[in-house]
C-alpha positions in Angstrom: -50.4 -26.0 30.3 -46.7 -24.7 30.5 -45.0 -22.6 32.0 -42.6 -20.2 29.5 -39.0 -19.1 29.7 -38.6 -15.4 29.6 -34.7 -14.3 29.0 -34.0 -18.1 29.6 -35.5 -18.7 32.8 -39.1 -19.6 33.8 -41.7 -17.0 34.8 -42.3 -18.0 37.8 -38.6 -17.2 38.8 -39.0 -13.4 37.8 -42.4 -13.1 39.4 -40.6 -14.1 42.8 -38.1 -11.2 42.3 -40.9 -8.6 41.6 -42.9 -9.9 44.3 -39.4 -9.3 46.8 -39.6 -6.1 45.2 -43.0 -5.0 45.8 -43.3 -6.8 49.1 -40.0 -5.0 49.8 -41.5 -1.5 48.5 -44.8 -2.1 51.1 -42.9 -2.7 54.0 -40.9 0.8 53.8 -43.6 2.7 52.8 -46.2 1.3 55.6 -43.1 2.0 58.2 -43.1 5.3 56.5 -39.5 5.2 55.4 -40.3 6.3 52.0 -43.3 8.8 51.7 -45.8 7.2 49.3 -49.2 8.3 49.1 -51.3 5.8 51.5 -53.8 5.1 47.8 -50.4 3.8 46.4 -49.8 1.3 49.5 -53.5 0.0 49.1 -53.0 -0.6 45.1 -49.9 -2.3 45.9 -51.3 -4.4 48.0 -53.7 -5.6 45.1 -50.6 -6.3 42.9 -48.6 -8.3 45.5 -51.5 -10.4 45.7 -52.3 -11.1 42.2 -48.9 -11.6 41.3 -48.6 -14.1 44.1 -51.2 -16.1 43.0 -49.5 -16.3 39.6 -46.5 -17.2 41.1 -47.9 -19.4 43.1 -50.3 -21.0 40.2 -46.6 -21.7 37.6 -44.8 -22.9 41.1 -47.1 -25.5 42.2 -47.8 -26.3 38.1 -44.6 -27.3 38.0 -43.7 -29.4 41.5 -47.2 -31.1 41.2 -48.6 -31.0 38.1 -45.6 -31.2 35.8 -45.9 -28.7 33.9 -43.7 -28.4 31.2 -41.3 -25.3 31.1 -41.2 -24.1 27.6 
């Protein structure tokens, strides 16, 4: 297993900055400071968690396991 560079860094860099994105995005719209549809905060919800558990699947790869970065 390895974990591969896109545009020269590793993927689970650029998966942290979406999820600070789209953690960022469901805070204002459950405070209601942007008006999203509530459907769109639910299926957000689903992506901040699978694309934490990616993240968090490369991150501890590569502190525990070693896991090359390619």
């Amino acid at each position: 297993m390895f974990v591969p560079l896109l545009w020269g860094k590793p993927l689970h860099l650029w998966l942290g900055i979406v999820l600070m994105v789209l953690v960022t995005l469901q805070i204002l719209s459950g405070k209601r400071l942007i008006k999203l549809p509530f459907s769109f905060h639910k299926r957000n919800a689903m992506f901040i968690a699978l694309v934490a558990v990616v993240h968090a699947f490369f991150g501890l790869g590569i502190w525990f396991f070693n896991f090359p970065i390619k």
